[in-house]
N, C-alpha and C positions, 0 to 999 in steps of 0.2 A: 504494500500500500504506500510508502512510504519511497520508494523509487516511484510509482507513477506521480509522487506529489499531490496524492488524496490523503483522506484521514480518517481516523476508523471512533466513532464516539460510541461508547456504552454507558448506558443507564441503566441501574436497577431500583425497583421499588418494591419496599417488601411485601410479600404475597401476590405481586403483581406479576414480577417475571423481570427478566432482564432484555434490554432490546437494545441488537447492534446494528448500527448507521453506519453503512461505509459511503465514503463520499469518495469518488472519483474526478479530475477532469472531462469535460465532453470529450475533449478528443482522443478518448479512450472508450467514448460509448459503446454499446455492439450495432448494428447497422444488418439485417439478411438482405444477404446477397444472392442473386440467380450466378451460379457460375459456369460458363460458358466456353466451348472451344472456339475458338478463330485464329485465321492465319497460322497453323501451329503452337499455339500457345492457348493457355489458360486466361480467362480476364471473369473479375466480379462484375456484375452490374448491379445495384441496389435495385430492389426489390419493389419497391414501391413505386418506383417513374416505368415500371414495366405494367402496360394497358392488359394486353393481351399476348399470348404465343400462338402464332399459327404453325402450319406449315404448306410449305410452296414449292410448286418442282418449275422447272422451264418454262412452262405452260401458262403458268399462271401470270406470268410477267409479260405485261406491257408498255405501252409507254405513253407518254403526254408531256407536250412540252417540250421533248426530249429529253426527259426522266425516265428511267424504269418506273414502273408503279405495278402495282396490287390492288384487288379489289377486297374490299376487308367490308362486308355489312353493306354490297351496295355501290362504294363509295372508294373513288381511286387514292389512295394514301402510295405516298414516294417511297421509295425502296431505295436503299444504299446496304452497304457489306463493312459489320463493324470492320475486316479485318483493313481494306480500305482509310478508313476512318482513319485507325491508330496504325497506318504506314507499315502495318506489316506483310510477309509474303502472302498473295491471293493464293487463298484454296478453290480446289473442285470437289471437296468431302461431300459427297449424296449421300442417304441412306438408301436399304436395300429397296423404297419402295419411290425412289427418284426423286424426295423432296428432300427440303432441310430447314429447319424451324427459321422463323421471323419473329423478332420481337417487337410489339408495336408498343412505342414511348410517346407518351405528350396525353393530349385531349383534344375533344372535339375537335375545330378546326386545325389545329397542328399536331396532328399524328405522323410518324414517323412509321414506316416498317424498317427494322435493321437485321438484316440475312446475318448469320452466324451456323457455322459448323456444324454445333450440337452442342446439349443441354447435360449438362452435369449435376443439378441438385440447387437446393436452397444449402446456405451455410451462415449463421451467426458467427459475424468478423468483425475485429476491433481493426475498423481503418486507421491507419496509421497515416499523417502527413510525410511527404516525401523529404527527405533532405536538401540544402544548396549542393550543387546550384540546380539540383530538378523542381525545386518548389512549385515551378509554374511549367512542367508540361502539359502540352494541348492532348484535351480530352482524358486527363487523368484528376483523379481526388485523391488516389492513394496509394501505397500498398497493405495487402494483410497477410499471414501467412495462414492456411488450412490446417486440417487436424493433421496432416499428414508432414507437414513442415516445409511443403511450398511455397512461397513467397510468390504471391500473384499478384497485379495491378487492377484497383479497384479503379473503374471509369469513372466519368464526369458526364454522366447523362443530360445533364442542363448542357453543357460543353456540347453533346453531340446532339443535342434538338437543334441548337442555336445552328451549330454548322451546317446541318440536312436543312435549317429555313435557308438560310443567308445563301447556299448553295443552290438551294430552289430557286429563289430569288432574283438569281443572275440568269439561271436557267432561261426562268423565263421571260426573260427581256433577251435573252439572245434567240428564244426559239419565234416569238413576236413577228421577229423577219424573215423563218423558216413555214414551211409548210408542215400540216400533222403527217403523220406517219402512218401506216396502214392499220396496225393498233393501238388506235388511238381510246385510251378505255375512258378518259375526262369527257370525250363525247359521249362514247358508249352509257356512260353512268347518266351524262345528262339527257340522253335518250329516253334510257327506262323510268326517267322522275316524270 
């Protein structure tokens, strides 16, 4: 307790019982994580900016704008590939039955789909802040290490909505002076409303 720089307070009262307070800094709190394969490696996502997990094979991607997109409830939501994202080597990981999960982040109007590997579990992680001079790498919050004593990089989910908009954004003022593309599913959706 006392290496994290919390502090441990006991009270008792008699016939009552005795009751121990451990008080921690936040930046030792735990956080569940979705942990996830991409690009070859391990990455946590926090649990909680995660909407939904689909899954999607080739098929299901089309585009608007000149984006990939997904139809997720209807409604074309932008696809990107964490591995992409966090600059590491692109995989081609399918499963045996041609698809591979999407994780969709954000709400309503800015949903995200993010293509990833494959799905490893929830896990309670004390994210840890990075050290200088990593403090501020793009699209990171952290690291944790697993039960197992892996040292994984906990994401910056705000970090990668922000990028999938501001990326869409340019998108689409550069496609503005393109023409749509044969699957165009932003049509498609606005068809069937």
């Amino acid at each position: 307790v006392e290496r994290l720089h919390g502090t441990l307070d006991v009270t008792s009262d008699e016939g009552e019982g005795t009751t121990l307070t451990l008080s921690v800094p936040l930046s030792v709190a735990t956080t569940q994580c979705l942990v996830v394969r991409s690009g070859g490696h391990r990455l946590a996502m926090p649990i909680n900016s995660v909407v939904r997990i689909v899954r999607i094979g080739d098929d299901d991607i089309g585009s608007a704008h000149g984006r990939d997109v997904v139809l997720v409830d209807d409604s074309p939501v932008l696809l990107t590939r964490l591995d992409a994202i966090m600059g590491l080597e692109q995989s081609s990981v399918v499963s045996q039955d041609g698809t591979r999960p999407a994780l969709i982040l954000g709400a309503d109007e800015q949903r995200f789909a993010v293509l990833v590997d494959g799905l490893e579990g929830t896990h309670d992680v004390v994210v840890k802040p990075l050290p200088q001079p990593f403090v501020r790498v793009r699209h990171t919050a952290g690291a944790t290490a697993l039960g197992t004593g892996e040292v994984v990089v906990v994401v910056n989910t705000a970090d990668v909505i922000r990028f999938a908009a501001t990326a869409s954004a340019r998108r689409r003022a550069t496609a503005a002076l393109t023409p749509a593309g044969p699957r165009d599913l932003a049509g498609t959706a606005r068809r069937r409303a």
